[in-house]
N, CA, C, O and CB atoms as a CASP TS submission, in Angstrom:
PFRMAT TS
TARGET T0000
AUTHOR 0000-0000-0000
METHOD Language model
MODEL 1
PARENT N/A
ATOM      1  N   UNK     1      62.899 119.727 325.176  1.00  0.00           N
ATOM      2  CA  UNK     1      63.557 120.700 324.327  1.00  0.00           C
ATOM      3  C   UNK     1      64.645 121.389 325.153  1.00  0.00           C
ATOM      4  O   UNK     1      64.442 121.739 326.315  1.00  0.00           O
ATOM      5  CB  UNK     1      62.534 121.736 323.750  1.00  0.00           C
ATOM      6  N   UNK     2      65.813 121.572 324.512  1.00  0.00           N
ATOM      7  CA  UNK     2      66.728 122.197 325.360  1.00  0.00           C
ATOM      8  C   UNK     2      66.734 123.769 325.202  1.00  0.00           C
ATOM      9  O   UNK     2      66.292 124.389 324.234  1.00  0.00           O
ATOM     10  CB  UNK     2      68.080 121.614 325.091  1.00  0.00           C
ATOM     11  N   UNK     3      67.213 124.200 326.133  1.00  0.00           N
ATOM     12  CA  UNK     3      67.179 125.827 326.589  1.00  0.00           C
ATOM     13  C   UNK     3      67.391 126.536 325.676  1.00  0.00           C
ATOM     14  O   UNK     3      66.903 127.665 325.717  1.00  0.00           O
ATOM     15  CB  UNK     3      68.100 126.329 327.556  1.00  0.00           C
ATOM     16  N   UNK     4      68.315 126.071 324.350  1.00  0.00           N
ATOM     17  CA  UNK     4      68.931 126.923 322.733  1.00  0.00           C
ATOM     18  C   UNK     4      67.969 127.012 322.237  1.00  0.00           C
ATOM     19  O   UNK     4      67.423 128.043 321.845  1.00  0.00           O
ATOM     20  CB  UNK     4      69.965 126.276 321.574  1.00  0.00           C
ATOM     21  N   UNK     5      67.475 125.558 322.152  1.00  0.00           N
ATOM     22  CA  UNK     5      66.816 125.421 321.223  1.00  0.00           C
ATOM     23  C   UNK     5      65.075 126.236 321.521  1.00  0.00           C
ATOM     24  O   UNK     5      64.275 126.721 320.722  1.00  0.00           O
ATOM     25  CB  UNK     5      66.965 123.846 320.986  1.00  0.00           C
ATOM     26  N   UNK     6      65.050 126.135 322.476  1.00  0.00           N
ATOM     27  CA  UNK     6      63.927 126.945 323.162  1.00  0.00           C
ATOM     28  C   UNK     6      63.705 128.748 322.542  1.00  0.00           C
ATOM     29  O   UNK     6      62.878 129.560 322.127  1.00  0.00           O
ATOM     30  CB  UNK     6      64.424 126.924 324.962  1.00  0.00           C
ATOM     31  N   UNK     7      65.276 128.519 322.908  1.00  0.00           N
ATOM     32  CA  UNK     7      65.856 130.576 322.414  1.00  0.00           C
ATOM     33  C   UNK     7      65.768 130.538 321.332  1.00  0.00           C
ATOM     34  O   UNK     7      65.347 131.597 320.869  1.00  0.00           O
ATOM     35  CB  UNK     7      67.541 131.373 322.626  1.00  0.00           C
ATOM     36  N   UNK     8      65.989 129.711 320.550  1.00  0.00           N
ATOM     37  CA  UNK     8      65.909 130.026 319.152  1.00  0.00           C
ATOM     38  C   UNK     8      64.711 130.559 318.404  1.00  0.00           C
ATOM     39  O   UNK     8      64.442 131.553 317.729  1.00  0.00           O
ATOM     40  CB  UNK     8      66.216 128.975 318.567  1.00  0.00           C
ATOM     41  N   UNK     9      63.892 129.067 318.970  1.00  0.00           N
ATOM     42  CA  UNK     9      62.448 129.227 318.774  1.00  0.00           C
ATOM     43  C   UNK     9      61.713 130.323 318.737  1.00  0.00           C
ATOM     44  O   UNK     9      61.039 130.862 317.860  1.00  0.00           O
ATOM     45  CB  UNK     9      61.903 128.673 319.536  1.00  0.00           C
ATOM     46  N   UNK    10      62.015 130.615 320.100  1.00  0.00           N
ATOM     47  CA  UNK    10      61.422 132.001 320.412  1.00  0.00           C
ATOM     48  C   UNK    10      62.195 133.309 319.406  1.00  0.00           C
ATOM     49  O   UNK    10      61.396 134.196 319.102  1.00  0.00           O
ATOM     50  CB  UNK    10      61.718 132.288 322.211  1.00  0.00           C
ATOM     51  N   UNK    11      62.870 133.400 319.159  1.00  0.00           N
ATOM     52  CA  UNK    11      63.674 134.321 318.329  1.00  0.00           C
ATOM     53  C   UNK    11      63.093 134.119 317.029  1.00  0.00           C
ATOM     54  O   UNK    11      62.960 135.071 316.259  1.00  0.00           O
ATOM     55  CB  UNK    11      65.241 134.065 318.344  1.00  0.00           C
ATOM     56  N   UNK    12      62.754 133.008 316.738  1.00  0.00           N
ATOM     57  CA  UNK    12      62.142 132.746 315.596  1.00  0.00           C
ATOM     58  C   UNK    12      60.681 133.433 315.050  1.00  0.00           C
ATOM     59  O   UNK    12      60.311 133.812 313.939  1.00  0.00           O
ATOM     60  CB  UNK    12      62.045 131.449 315.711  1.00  0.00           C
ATOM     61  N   UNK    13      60.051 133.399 316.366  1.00  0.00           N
ATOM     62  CA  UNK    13      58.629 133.495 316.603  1.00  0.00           C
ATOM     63  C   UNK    13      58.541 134.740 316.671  1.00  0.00           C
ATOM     64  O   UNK    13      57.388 135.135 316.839  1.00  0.00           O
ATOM     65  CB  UNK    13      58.038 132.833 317.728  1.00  0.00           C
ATOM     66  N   UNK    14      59.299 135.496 316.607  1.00  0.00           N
ATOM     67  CA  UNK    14      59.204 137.169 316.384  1.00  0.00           C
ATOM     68  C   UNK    14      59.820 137.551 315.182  1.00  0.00           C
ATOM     69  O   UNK    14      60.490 138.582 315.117  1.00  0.00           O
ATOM     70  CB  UNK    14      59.939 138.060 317.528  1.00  0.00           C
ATOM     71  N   UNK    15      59.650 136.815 314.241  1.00  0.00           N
ATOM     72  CA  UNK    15      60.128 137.447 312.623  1.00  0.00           C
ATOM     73  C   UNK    15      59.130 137.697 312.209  1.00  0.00           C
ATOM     74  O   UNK    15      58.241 137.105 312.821  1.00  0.00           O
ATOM     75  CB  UNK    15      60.855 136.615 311.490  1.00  0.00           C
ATOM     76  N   UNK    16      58.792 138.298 311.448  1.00  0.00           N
ATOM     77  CA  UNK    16      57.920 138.343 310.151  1.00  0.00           C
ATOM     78  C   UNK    16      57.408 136.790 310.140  1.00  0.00           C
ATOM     79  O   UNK    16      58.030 135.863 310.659  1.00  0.00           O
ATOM     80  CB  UNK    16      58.875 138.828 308.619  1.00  0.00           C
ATOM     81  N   UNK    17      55.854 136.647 309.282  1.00  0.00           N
ATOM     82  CA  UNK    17      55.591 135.285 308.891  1.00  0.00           C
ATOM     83  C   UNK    17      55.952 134.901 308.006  1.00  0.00           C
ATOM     84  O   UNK    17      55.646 133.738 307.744  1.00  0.00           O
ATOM     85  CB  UNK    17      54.631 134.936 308.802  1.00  0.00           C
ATOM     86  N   UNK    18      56.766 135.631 307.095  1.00  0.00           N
ATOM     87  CA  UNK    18      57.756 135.180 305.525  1.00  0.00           C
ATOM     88  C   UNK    18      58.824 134.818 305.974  1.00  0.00           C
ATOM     89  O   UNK    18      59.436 133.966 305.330  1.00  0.00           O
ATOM     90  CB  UNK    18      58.192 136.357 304.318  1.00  0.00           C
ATOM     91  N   UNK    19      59.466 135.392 307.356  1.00  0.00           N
ATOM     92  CA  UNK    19      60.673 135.354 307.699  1.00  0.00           C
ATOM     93  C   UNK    19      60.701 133.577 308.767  1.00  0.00           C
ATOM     94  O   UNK    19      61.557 132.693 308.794  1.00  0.00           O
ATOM     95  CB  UNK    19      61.012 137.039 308.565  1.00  0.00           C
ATOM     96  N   UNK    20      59.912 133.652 309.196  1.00  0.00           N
ATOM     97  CA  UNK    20      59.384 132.413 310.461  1.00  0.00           C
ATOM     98  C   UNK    20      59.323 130.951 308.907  1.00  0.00           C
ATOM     99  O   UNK    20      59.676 129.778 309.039  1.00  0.00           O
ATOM    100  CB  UNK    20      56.916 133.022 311.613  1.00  0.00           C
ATOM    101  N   UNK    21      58.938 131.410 308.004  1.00  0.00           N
ATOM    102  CA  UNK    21      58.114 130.243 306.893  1.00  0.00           C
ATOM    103  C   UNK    21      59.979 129.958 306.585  1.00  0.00           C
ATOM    104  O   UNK    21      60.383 128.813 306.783  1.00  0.00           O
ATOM    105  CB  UNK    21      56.613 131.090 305.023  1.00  0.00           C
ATOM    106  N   UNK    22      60.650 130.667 306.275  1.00  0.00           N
ATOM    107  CA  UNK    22      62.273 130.422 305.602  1.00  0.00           C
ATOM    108  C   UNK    22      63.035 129.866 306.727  1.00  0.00           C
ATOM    109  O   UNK    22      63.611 128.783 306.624  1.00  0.00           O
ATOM    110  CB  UNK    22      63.162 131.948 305.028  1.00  0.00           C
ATOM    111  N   UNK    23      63.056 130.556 307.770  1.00  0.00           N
ATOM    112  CA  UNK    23      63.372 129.907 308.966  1.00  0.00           C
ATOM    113  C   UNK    23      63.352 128.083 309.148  1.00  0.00           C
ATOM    114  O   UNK    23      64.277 127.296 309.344  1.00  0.00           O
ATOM    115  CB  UNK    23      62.360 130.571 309.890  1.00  0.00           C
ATOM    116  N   UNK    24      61.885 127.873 308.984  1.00  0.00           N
ATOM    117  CA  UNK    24      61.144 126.575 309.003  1.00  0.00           C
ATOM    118  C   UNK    24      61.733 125.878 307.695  1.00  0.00           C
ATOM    119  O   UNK    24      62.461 124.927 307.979  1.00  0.00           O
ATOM    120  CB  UNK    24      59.408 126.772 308.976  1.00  0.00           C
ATOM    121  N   UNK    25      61.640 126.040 306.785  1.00  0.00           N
ATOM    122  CA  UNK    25      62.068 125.503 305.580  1.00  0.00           C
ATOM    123  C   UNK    25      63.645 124.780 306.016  1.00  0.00           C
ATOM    124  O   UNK    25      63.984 123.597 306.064  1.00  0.00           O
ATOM    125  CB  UNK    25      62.103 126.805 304.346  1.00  0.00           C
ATOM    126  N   UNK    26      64.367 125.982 306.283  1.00  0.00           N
ATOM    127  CA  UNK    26      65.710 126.258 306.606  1.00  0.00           C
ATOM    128  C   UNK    26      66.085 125.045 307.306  1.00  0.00           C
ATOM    129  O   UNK    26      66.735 124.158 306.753  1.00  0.00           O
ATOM    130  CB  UNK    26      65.929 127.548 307.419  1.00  0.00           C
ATOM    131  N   UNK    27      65.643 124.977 308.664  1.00  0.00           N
ATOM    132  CA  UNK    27      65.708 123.910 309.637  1.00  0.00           C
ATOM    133  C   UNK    27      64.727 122.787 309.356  1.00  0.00           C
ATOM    134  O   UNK    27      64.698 122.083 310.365  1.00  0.00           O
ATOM    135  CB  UNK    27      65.465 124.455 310.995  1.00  0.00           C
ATOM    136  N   UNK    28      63.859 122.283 308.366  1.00  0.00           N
ATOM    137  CA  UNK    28      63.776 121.220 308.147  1.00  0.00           C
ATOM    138  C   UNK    28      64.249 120.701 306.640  1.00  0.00           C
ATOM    139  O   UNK    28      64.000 119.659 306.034  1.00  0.00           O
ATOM    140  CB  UNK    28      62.605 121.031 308.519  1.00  0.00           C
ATOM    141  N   UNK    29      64.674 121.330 306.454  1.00  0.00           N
ATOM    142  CA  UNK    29      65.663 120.691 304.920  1.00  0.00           C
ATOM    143  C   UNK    29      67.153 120.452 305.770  1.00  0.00           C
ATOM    144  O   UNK    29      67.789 119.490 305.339  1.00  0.00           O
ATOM    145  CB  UNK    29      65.949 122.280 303.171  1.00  0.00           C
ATOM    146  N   UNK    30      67.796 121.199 306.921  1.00  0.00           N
ATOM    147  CA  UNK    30      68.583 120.455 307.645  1.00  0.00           C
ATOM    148  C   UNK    30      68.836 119.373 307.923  1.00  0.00           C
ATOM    149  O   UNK    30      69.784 118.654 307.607  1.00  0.00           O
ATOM    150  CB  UNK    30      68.558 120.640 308.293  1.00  0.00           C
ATOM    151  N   UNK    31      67.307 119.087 309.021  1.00  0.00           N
ATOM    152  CA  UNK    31      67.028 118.102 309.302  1.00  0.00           C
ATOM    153  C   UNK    31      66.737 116.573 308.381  1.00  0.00           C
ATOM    154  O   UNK    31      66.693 115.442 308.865  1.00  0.00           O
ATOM    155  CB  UNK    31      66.248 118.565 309.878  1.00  0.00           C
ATOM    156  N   UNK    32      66.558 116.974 306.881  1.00  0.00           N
ATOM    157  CA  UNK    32      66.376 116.132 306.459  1.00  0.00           C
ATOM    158  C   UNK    32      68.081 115.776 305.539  1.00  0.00           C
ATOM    159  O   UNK    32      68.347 114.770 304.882  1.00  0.00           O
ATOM    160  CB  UNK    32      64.986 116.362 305.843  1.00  0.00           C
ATOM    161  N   UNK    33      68.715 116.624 305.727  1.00  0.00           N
ATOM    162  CA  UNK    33      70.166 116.041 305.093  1.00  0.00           C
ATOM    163  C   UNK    33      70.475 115.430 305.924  1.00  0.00           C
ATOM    164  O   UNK    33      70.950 114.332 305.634  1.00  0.00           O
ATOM    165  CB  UNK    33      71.331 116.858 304.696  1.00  0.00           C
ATOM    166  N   UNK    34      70.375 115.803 307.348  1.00  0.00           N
ATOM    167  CA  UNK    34      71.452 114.927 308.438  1.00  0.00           C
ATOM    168  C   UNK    34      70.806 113.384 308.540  1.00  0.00           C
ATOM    169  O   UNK    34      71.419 112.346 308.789  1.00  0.00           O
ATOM    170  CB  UNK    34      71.484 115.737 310.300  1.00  0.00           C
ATOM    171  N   UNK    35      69.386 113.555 308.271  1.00  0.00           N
ATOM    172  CA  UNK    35      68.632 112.021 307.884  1.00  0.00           C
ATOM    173  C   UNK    35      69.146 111.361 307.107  1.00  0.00           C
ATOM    174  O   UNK    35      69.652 110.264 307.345  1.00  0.00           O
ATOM    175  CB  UNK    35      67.380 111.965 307.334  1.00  0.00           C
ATOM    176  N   UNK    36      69.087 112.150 305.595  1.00  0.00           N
ATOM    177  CA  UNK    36      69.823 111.413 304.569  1.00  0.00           C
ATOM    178  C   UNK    36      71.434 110.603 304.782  1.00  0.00           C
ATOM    179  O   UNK    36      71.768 109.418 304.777  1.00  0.00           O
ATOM    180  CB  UNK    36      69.945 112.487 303.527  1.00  0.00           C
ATOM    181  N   UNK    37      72.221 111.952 304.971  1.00  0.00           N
ATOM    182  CA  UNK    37      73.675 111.440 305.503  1.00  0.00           C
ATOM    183  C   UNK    37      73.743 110.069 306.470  1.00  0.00           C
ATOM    184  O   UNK    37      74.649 109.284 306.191  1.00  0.00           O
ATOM    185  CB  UNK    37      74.328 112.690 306.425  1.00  0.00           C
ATOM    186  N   UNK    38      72.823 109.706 307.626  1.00  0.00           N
ATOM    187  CA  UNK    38      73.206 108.864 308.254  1.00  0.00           C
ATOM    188  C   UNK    38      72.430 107.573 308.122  1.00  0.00           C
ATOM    189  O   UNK    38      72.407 106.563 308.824  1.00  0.00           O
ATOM    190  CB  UNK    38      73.307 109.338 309.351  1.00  0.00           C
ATOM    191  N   UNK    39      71.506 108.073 306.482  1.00  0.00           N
ATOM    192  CA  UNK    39      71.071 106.466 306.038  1.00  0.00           C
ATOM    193  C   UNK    39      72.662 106.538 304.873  1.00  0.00           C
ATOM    194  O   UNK    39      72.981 105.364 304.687  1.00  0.00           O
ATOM    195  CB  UNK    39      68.853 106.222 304.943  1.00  0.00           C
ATOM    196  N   UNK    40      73.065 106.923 304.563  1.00  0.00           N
ATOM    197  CA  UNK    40      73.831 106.976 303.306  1.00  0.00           C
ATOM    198  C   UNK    40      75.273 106.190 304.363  1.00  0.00           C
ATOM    199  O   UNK    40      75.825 105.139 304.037  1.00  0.00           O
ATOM    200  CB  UNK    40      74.029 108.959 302.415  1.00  0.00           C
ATOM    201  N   UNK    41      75.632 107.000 305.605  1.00  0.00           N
ATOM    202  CA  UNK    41      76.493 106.135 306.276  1.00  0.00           C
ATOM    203  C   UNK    41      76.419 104.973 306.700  1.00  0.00           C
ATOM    204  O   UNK    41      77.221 104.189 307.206  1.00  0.00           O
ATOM    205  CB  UNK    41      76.781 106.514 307.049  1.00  0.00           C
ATOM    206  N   UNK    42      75.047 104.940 306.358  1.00  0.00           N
ATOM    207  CA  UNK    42      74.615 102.884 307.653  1.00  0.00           C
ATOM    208  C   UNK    42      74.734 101.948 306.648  1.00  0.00           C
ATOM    209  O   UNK    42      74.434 100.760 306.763  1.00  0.00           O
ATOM    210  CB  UNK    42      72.394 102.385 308.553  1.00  0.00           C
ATOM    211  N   UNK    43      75.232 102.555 305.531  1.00  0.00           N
ATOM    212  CA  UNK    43      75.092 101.026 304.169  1.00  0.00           C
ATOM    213  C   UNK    43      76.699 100.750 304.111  1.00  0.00           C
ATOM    214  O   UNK    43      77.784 101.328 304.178  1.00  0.00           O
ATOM    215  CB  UNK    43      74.311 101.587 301.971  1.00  0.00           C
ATOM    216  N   UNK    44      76.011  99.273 303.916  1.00  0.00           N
ATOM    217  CA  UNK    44      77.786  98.453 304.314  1.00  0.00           C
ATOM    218  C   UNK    44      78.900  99.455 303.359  1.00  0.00           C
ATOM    219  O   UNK    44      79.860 100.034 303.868  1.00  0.00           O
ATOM    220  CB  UNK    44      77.968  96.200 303.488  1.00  0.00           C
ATOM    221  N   UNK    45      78.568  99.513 301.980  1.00  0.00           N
ATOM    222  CA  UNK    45      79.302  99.799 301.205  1.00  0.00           C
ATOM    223  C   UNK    45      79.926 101.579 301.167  1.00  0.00           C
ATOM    224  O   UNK    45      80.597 101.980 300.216  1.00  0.00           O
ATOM    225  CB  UNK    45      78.584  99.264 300.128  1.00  0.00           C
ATOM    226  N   UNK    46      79.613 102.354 302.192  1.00  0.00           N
ATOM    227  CA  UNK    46      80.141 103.765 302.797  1.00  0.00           C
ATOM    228  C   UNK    46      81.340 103.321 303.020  1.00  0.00           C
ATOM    229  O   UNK    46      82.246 103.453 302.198  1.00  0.00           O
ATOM    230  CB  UNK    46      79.454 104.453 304.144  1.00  0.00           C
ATOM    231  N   UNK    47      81.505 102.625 304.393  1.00  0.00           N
ATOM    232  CA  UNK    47      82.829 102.213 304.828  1.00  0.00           C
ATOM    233  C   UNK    47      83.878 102.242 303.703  1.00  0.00           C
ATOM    234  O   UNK    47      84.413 103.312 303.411  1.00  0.00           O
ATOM    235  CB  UNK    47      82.750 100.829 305.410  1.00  0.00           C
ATOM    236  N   UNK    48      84.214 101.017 303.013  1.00  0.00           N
ATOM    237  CA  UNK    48      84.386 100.884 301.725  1.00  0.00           C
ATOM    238  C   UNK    48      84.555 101.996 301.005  1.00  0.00           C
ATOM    239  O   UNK    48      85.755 101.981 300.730  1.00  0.00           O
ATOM    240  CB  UNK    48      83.501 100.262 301.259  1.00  0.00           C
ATOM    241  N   UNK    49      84.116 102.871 300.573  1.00  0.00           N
ATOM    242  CA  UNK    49      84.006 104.622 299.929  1.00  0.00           C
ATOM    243  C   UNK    49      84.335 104.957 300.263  1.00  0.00           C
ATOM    244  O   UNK    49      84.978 105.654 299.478  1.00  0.00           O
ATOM    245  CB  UNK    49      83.300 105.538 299.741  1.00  0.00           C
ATOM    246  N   UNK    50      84.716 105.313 301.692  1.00  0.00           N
ATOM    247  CA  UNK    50      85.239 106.553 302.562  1.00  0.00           C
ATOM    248  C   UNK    50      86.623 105.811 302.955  1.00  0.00           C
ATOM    249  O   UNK    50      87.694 106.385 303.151  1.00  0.00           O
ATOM    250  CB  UNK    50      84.127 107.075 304.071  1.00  0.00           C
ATOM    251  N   UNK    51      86.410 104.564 303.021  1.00  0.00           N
ATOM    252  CA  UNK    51      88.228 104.129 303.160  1.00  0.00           C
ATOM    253  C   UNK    51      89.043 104.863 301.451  1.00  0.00           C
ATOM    254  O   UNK    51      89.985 105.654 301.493  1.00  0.00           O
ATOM    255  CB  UNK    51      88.447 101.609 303.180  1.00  0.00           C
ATOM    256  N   UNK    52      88.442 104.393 300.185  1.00  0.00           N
ATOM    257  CA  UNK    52      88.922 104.682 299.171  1.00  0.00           C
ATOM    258  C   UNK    52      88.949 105.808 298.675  1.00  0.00           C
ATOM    259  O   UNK    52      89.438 105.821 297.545  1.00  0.00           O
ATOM    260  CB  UNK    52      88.598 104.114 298.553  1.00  0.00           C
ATOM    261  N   UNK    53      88.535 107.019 299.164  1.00  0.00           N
ATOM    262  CA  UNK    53      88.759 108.381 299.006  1.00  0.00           C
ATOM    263  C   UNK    53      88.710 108.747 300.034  1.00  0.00           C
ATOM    264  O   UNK    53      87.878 109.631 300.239  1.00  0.00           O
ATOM    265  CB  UNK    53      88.064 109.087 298.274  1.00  0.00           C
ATOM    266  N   UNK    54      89.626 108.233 301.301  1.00  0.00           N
ATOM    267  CA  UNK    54      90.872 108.850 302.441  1.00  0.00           C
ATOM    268  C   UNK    54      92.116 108.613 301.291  1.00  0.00           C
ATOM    269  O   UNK    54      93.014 109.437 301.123  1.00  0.00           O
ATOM    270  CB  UNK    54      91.164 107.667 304.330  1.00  0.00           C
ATOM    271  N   UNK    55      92.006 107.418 300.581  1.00  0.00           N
ATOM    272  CA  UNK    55      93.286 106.632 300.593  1.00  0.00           C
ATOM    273  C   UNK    55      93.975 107.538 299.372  1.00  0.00           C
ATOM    274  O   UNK    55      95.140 107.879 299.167  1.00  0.00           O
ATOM    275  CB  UNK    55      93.089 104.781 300.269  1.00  0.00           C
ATOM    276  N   UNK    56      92.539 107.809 298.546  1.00  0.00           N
ATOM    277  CA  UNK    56      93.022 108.554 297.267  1.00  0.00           C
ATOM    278  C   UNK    56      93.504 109.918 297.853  1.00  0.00           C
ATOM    279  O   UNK    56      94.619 110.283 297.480  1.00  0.00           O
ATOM    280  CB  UNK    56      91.764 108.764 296.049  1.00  0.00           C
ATOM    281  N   UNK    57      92.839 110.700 298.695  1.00  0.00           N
ATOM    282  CA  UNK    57      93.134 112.233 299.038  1.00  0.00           C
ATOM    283  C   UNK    57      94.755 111.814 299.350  1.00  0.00           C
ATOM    284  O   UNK    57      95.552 112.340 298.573  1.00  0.00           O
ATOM    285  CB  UNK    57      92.063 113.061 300.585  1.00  0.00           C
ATOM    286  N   UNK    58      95.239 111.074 300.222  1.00  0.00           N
ATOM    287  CA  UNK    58      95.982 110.938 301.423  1.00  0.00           C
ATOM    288  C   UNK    58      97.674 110.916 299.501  1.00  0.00           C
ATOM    289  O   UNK    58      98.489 111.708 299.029  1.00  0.00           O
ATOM    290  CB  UNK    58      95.322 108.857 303.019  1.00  0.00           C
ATOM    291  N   UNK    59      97.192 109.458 299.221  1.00  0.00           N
ATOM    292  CA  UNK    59      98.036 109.859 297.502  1.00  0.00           C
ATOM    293  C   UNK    59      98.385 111.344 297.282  1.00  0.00           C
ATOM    294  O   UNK    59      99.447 111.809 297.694  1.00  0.00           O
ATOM    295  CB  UNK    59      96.890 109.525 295.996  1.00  0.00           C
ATOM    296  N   UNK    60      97.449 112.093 296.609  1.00  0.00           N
ATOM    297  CA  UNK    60      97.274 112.728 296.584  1.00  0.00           C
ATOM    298  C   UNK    60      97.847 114.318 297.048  1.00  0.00           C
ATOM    299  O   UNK    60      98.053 115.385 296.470  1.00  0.00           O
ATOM    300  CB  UNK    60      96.669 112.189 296.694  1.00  0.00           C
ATOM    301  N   UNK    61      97.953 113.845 298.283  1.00  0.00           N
ATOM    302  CA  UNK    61      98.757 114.931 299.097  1.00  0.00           C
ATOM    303  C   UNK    61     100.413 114.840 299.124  1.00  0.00           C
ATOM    304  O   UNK    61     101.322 115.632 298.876  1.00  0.00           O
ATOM    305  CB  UNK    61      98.258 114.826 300.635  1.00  0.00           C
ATOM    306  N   UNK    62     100.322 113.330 299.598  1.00  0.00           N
ATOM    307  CA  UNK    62     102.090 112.709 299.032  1.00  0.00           C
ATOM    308  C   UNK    62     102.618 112.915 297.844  1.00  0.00           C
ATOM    309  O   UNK    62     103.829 112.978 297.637  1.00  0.00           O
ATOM    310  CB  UNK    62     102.311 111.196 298.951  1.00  0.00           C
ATOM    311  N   UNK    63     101.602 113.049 296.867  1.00  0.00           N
ATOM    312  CA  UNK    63     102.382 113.722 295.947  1.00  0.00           C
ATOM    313  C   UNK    63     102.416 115.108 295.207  1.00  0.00           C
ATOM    314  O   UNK    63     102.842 115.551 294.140  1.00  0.00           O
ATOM    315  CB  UNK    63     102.354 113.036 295.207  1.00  0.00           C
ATOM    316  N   UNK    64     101.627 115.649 296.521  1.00  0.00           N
ATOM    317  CA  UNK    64     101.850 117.216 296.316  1.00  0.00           C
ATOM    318  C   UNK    64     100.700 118.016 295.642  1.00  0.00           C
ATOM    319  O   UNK    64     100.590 119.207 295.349  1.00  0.00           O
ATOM    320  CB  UNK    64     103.117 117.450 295.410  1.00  0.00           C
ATOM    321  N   UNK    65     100.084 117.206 295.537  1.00  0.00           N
ATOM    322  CA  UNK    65      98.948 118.064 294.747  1.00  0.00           C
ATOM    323  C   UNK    65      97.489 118.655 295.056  1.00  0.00           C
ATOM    324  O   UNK    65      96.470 118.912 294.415  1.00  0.00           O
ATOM    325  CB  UNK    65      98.664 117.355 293.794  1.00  0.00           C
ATOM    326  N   UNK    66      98.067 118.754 296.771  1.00  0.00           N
ATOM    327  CA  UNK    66      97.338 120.143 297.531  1.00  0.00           C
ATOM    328  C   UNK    66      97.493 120.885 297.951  1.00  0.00           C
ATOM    329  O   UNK    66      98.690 121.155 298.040  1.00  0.00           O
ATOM    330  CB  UNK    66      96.829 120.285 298.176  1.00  0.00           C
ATOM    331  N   UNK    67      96.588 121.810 298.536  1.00  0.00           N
ATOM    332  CA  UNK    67      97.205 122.779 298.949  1.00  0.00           C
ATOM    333  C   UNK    67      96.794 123.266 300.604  1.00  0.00           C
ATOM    334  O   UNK    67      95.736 122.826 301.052  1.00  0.00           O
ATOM    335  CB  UNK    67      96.960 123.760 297.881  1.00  0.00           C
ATOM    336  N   UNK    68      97.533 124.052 301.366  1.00  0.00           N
ATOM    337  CA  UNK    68      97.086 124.048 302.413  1.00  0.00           C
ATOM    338  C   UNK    68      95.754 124.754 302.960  1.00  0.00           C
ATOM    339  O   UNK    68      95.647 125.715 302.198  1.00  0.00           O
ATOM    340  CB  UNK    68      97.983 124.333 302.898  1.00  0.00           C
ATOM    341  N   UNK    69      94.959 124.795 303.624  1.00  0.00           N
ATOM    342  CA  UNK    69      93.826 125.392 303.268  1.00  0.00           C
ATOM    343  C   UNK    69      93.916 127.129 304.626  1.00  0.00           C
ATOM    344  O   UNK    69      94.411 127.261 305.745  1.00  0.00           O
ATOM    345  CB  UNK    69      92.301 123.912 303.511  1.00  0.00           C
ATOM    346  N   UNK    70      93.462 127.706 304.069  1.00  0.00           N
ATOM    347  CA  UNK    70      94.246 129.098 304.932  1.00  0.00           C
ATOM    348  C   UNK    70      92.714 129.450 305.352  1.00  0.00           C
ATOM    349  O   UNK    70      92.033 130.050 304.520  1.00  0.00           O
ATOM    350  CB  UNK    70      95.355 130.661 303.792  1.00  0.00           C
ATOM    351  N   UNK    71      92.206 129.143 306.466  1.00  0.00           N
ATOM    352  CA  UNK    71      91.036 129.716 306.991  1.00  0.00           C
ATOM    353  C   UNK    71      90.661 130.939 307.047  1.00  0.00           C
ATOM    354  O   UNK    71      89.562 131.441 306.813  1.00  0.00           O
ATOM    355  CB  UNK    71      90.928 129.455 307.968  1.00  0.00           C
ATOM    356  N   UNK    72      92.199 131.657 307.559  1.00  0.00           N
ATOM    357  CA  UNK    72      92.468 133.062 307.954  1.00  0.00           C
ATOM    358  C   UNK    72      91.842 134.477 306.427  1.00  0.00           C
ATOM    359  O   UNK    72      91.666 135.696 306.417  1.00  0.00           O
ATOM    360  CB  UNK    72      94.535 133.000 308.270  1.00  0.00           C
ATOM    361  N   UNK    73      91.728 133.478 305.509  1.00  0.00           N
ATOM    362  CA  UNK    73      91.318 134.233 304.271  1.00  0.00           C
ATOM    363  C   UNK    73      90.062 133.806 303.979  1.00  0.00           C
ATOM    364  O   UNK    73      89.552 134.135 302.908  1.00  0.00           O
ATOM    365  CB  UNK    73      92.199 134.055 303.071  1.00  0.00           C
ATOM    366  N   UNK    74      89.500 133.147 304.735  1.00  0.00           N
ATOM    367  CA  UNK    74      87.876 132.689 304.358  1.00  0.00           C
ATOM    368  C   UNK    74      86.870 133.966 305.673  1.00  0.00           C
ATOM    369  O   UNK    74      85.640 133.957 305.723  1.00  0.00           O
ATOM    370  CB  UNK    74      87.567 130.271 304.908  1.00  0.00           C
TER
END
C-alpha cells in the first residue's frame, strides 16, 4: 500500500461509521467504473468508436459549432 493511500485510510478511519460506510461505497463504486471502462476499452470495436467520435467532434469544431471551454468559470 502506498503512503496516500495509507493517509487516506487512516483519515478515513476517524469518521463517523456512517461517514467511513459512504467513504467505502464511494471508493468501491470507483473502483468498479475504472473496471468497467477498461473492459469496455479492451473490445476490438472501442478503437473503432473512439476513432468515429474524434472524427465527428473534430467536424464539428471545423465547422464551428463549439465552444471554447473556460475553466476559469467552473
Amino acid at each position: 500500500m502506498t503512503q496516500l493511500l495509507q493517509q487516506a485510510f487512516e483519515r478515513a478511519a476517524a469518521l463517523p461509521q456512517e461517514e467511513q460506510d459512504r467513504f467505502a461505497r464511494l471508493m468501491l463504486a470507483e473502483l468498479e467504473s475504472e473496471e468497467r471502462w477498461a473492459e469496455l476499452f479492451s473490445r476490438p470495436e472501442s478503437e473503432e468508436l473512439l476513432e468515429k467520435m474524434a472524427d465527428e467532434a473534430l467536424a464539428a469544431h471545423r465547422a464551428g459549432l463549439t465552444e471554447l471551454l473556460r475553466t476559469e468559470e467552473m
